[in-house]
N, C-alpha and C positions, 0 to 999 in steps of 0.2 A: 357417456362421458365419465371417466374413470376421475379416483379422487385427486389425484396429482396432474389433473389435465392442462391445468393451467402455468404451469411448468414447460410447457410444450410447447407454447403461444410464443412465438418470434415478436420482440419486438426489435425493428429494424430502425429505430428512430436515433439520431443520434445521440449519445447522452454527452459527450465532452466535446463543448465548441475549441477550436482552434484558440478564439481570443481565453474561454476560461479557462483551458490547457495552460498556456501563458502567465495568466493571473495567477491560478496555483502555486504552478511550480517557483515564482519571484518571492512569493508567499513562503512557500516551505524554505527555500536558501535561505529569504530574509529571518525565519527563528531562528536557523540553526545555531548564530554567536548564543542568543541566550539557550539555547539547549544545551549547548558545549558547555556554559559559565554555570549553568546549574549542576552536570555531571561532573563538572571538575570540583565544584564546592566539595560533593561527595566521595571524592579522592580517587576520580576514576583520570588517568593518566593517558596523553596521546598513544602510549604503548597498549594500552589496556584493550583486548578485544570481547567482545560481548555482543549477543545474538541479540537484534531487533524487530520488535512487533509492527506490523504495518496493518496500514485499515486501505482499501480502497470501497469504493461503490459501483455499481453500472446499473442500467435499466432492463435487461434480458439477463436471463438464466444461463441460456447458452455462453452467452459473453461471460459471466462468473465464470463458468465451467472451464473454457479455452485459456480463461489468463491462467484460473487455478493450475492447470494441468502446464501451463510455461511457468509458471512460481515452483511447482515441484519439479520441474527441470533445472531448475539451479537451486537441486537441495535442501530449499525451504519447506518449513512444515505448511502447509497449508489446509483451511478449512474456506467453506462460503455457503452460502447461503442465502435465504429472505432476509432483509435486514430488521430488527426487531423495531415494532412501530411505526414501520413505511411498507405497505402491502409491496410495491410497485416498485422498491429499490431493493437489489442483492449485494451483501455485504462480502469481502473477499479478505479474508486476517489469514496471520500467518505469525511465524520467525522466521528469521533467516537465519544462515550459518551464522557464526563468529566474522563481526569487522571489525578491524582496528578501528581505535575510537579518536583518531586524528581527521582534526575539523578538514583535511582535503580527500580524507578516503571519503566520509560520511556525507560531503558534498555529492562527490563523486556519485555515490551509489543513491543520495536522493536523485540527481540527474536521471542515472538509469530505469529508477522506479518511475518518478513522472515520466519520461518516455515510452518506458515499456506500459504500462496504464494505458496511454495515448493509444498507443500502436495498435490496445484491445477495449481500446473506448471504454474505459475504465479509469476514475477520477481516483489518482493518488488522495488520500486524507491525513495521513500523517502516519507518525512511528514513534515510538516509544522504546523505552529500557528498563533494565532492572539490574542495579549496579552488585546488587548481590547475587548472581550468576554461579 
């Protein structure tokens, strides 16, 4: 058994039920007003575009690997991994290109991220900025 054996191990279990898929994503829409009211505090304007960090999770390596590799199909930086402190969870971070920072693109594209997550049983956790870009 080689030292990264455990890397190899399928886990086939599901990680993101349908109903917490659901819960999430009402969850992530529901912050965005105060995400938006915090970045506009800091003078970031509906015009303003700027690259976003996102976190998701899953339970198998393989599934990090597959979303990773669909995350850098649409140009995002992407890394993943073991999650630090959870033997048994892989972490999936990233940026994405430049979006507009209008509360209907940034819905938009959280939509697409919990979807696309779903699609690779992979739990959207949120995203971040950094208004100085």
């Amino acid at each position: 058994m080689g030292l990264f054996s455990f890397l190899s191990k399928k886990d086939n279990r599901q990680f993101v039920s349908a109903e917490a898929f659901e819960e999430k994503s009402t969850i992530q829409l529901n912050m965005l007003p105060v995400l938006m009211e915090k970045l506009r505090e800091l003078n970031v304007d509906e015009d303003r575009e700027l690259m976003l960090e996102f976190f998701f999770y899953t339970n198998a390596y393989q599934k990090a690997q597959a979303f990773a590799q669909e995350l850098s199909n649409l140009s995002y930086q992407v890394k993943y991994g073991i999650a630090e402190g959870a033997k048994k969870l892989f972490l999936i971070t990233g940026w994405t290109t430049k979006v507009k920072m209008s509360d209907a693109v940034v819905a938009g594209w959280i939509n697409q991220m919990c979807n696309l997550g779903y699609k690779f049983d992979c739990e959207f956790d949120g995203w971040g900025t950094i208004p100085d870009q």
